[in-house]
C-alpha positions as a printed Julia matrix, in Angstrom:
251×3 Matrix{Float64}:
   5.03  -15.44   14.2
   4.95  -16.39   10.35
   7.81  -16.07    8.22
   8.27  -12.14    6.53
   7.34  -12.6     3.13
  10.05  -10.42    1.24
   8.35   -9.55   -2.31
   9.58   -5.92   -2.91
  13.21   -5.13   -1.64
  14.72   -6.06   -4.75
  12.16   -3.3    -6.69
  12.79   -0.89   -3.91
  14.51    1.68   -5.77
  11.71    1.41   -8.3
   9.29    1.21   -5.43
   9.95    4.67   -4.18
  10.14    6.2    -7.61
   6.74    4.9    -9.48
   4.21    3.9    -6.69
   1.4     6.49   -6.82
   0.31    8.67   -3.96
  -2.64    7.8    -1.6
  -5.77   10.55   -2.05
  -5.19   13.64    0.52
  -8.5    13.67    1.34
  -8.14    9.98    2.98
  -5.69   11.46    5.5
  -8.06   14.34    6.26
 -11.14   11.86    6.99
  -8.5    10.01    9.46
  -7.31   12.87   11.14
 -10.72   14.11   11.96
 -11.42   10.54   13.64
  -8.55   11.08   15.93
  -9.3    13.05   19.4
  -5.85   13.1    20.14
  -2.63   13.73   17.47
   0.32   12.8    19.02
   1.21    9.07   17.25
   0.46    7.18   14.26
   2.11    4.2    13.19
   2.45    3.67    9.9
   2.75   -0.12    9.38
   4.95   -2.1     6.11
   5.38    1.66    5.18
   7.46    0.96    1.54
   8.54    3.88    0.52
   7.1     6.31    3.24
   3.77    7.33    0.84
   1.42    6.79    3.79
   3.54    8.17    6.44
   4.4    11.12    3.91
   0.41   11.92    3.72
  -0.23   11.51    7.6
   2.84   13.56    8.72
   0.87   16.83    8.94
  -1.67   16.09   11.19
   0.72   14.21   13.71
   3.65   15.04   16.04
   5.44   12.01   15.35
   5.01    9.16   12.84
   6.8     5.77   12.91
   6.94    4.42    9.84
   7.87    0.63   10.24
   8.87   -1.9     7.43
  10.43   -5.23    7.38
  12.38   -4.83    4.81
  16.28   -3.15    5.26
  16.16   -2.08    1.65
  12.79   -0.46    1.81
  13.42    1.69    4.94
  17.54    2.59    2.91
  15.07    4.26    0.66
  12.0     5.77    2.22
  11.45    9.07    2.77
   9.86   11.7     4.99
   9.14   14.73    7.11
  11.4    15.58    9.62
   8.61   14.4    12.2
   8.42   10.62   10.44
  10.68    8.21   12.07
  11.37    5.43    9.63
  12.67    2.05   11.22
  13.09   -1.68   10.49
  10.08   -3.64   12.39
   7.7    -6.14   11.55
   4.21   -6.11   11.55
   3.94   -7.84   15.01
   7.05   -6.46   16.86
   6.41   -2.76   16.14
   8.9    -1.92   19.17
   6.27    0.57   20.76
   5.34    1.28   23.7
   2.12   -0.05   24.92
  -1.26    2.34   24.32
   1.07    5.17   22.88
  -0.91    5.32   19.43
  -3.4     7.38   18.26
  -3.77    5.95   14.61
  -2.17    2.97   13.02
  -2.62    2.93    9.1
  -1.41   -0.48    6.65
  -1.7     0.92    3.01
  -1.7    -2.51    0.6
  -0.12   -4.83    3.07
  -2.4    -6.4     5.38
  -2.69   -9.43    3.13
   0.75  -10.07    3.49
   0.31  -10.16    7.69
  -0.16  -12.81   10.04
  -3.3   -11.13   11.38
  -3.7   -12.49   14.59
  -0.06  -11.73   15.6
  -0.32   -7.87   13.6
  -3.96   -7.58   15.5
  -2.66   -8.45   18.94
   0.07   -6.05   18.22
  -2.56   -3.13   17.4
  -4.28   -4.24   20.44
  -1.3    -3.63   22.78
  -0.11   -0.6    21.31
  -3.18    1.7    20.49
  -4.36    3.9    23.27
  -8.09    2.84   24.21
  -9.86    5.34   21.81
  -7.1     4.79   19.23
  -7.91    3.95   15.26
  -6.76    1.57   12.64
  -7.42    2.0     9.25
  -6.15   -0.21    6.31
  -6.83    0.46    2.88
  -6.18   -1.59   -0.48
  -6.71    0.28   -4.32
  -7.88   -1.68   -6.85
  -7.21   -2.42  -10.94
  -6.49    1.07  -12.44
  -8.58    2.23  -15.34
  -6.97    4.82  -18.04
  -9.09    4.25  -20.94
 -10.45    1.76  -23.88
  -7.94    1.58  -25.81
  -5.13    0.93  -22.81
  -7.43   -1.0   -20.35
  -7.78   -4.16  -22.9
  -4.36   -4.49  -23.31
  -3.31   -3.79  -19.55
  -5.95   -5.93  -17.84
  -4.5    -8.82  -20.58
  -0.73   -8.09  -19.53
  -2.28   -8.25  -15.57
  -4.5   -11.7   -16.31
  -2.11  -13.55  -18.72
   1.23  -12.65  -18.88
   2.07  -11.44  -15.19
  -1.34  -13.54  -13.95
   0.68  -16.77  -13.26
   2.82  -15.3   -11.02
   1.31  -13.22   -8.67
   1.74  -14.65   -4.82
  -1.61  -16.15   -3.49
  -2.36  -13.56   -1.48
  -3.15  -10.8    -4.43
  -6.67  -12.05   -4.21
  -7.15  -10.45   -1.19
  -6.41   -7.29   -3.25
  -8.78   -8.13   -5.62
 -11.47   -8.65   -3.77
 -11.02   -5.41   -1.8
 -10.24   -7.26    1.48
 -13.79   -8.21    1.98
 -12.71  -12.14    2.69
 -10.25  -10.94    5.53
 -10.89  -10.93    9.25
 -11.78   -7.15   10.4
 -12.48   -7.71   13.93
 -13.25   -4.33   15.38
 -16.03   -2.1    15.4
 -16.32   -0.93   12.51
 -16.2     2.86   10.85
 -18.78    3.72    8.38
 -16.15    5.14    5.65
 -16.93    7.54    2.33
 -15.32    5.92   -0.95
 -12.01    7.57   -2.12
 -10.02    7.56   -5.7
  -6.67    7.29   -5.68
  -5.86    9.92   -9.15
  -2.59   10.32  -11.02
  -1.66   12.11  -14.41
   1.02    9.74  -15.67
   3.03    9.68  -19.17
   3.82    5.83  -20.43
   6.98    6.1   -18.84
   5.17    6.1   -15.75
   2.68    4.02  -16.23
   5.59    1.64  -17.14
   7.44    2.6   -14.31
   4.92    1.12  -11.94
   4.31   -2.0   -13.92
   7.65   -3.05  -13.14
   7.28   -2.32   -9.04
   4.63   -5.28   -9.48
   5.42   -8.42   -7.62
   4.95  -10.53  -10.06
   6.59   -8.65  -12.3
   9.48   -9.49  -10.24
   9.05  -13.46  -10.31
   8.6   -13.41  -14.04
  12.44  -11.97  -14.38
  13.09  -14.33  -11.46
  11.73  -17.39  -13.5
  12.13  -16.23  -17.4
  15.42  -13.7   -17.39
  13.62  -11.12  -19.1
  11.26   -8.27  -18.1
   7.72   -8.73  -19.27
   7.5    -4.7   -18.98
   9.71   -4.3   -21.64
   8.73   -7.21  -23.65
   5.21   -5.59  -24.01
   6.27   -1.79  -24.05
   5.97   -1.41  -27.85
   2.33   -2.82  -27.52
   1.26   -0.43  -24.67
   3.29    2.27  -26.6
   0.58    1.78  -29.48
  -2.2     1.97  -27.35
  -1.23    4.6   -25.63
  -0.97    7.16  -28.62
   2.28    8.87  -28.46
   3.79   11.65  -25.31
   0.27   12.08  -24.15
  -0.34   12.12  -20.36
  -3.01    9.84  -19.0
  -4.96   10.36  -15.97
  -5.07    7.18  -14.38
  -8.07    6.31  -11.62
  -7.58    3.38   -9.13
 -10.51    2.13   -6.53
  -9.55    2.49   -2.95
 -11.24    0.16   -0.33
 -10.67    1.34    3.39
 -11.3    -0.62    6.51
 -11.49    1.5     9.57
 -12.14    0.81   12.94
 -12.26    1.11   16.82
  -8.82   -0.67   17.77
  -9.69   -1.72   21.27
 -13.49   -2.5    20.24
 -14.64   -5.98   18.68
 -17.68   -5.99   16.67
């Protein structure tokens, strides 16, 4: 079992508050793949926003995470069970799942231990889906200056395995049948506060403070500020990329 690789308890607070939501429609297209309803397991949950979205169509969620401080402040229905687990100790009971979801966190896994524990756990026509959202785009006169902030200033210390992200988890192993799947948009209307906001959730905007003792966020605030143009909201657009597949079927 590799080591957990703790890169957002200390932005948890901030996690909960500025991460944007997952498209509702994504949850819809999941729930129809599901013959039966009864459990999903929401895997590295954060701050509950996938378990949040798939509480509705289940009788129970379990929303795992292995980090203390994320699970302190994730949130839910009453029917969302939120608990301390890692990715390949999920503490269920074997073939109990319907649906296991990872929203931006299966590069972080050791995915022959988190595969092996999808494998015990899903029920034989069970479903697991992971998904992973791209660069945003807001417009020309932010995207310059935000894509130069992502490349340059925060660019040097992202952890390794944000180019996983990047290239929309096409270079990670996937090995179940696979589900053809439609494209989604993730789609916000955020002030600069917000946009701001999630800027400084960013692992690596957590090792630059780590490193330099200042926050690149605010270092670069009055620039964005000026791109921006004033109190105007912004609706912001990310890319989502969504694996889904047959859990007990290889390809």
């Amino acid at each position: 079992m590799s080591e957990f690789k703790d890169h957002f308890s200390s932005q948890s607070g901030l996690y909960c508050s500025h991460r944007p939501e997952y498209p509702p429609e994504l949850y819809k297209y999941l729930n129809s793949l599901c013959d039966v309803h009864d459990i999903a397991w929401d895997c590295a949950t954060g701050s509950g926003q996938a378990a949040r979205g798939l509480a509705p169509y289940f009788k129970r969620v379990y929303a795992t995470d292995a980090s203390v401080q994320q699970i302190q402040n994730a949130s839910g229905q009453s029917n969302v069970d939120f608990r301390v687990a890692d990715a390949s100790n999920s503490g269920l009971e074997d073939r109990s799942v319907d649906l296991v979801t990872v929203a931006q966190a299966l590069h972080w896994f050791d995915l022959n231990d988190f595969y092996a524990e999808v494998r015990r756990v899903l029920k034989p026509d069970g479903i697991l889906a992971v998904w992973c959202y791209g660069l945003m785009e807001i417009d020309d006169n932010v995207d310059p200056l935000f894509l130069e902030f992502y490349n340059d200033v925060v660019g040097p210390f992202w952890p390794p395995e944000r180019v996983h992200i990047e290239r929309g988890y096409s270079d990670l192993s996937f090995p179940f049948k696979r589900i053809p799947t439609p494209k989604f948009n993730m789609i916000t209307i955020w002030s600069l506060d917000d946009f701001l906001g999630y800027l400084k959730t960013w692992s690596a905007t957590a090792r630059f403070i780590e490193q330099n003792k200042q926050n690149p966020v605010d270092m670069w605030s009055e620039k964005f500020k000026s791109a921006w143009g004033g109190d105007a909201k912004k609706e912001i657009v990310w890319p989502v990329t969504v694996l889904v597949g047959k859990g007990n079927s290889c390809k």
